[in-house]
Structure formats: C-alpha cells, structure tokens
Legacy VTK file of the C-alpha trace (Angstrom):
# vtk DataFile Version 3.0
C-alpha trace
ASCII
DATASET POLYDATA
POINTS 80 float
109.678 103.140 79.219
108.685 106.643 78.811
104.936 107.767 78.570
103.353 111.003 77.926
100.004 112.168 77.703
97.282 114.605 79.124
94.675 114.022 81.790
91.061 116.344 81.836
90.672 117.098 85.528
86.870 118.055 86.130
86.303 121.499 87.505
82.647 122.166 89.126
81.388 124.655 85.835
81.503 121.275 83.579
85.098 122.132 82.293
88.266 120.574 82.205
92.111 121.286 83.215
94.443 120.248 81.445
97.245 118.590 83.358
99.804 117.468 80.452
102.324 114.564 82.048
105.402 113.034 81.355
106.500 109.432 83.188
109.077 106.759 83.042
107.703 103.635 83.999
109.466 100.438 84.680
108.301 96.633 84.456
109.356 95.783 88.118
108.560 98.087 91.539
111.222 100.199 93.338
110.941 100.538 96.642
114.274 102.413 96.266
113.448 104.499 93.550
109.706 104.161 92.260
106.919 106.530 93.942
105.477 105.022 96.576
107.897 102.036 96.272
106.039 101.477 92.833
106.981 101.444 88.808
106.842 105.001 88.406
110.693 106.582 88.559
110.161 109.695 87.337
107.129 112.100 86.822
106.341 115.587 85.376
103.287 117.056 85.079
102.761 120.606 83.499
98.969 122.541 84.418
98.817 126.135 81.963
102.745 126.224 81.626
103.592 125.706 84.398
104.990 122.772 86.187
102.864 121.559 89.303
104.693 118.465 90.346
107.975 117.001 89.623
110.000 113.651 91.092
113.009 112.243 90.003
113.987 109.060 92.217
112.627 111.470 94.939
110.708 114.982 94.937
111.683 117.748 93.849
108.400 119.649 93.559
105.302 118.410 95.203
102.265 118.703 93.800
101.284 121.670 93.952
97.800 121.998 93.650
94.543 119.647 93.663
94.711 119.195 89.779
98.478 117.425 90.451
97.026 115.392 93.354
94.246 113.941 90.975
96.485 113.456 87.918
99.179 111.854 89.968
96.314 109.750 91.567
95.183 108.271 88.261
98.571 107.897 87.202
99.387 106.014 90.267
96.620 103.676 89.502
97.057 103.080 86.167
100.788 102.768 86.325
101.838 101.324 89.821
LINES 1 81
80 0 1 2 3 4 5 6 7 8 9 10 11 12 13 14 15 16 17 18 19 20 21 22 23 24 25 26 27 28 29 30 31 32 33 34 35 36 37 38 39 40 41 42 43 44 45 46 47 48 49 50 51 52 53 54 55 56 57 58 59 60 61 62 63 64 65 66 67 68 69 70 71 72 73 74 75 76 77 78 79
C-alpha cells in the first residue's frame, strides 16, 4: 500500500523542515526487499525540492542530510 505524507523536523530557532515522503508499505517483512529487512519497499522523501533520500528494493540515494535521517527514523518506527 502506498502512503504519503509530510513530517515537521525541529530545527533549534523553534521552526520546522519540511520533509514531504512517499512509501510503499507491505503487510509482511522483507528481508529481501524491505529496509532493514522490514515492510517498507520503497521510500522517497523530498526536503525544499529536492530529493534527500531515495530506495527502491535497495538505495539509490542515501539520505542525505540529518532531516532524511530523522524522517526515515520515524518512518521506520511507525511503519516497520
């Protein structure tokens, strides 16, 4: 099933990044295919238009910054 949403990343002045994500998650764990051997197949995430993480059954773009650490973090969690 695909998902899509945003996630507010704190930043130290009080504001918020947004990280804007895209995911296809399934009911059962890959350990060939899912991040992390998880439910999560495929992930996007997009920070000020441009794209700071990507994996497809495998990376192509890792993220790229601490905002796509955190937002894949809390995806992981919710998700996985």
């Amino acid at each position: 099933m695909w998902k899509e949403g945003t996630i507010g990343i704190p930043e130290e002045n009080e504001k918020y990044r947004a990280v804007h994500y895209w995911i296809k998650v399934y009911e059962e764990p890959s350990e060939e295919y899912g991040i992390n051997g998880g439910k999560i197949s495929k992930l996007s995430l997009k920070m000020d238009g441009e794209w700071i993480a990507n994996y497809d059954r495998g990376w192509d773009i890792k993220p790229t910054c601490k905002e796509a650490e955190l937002a894949l973090c809390i995806l992981l969690t919710e998700h996985n």
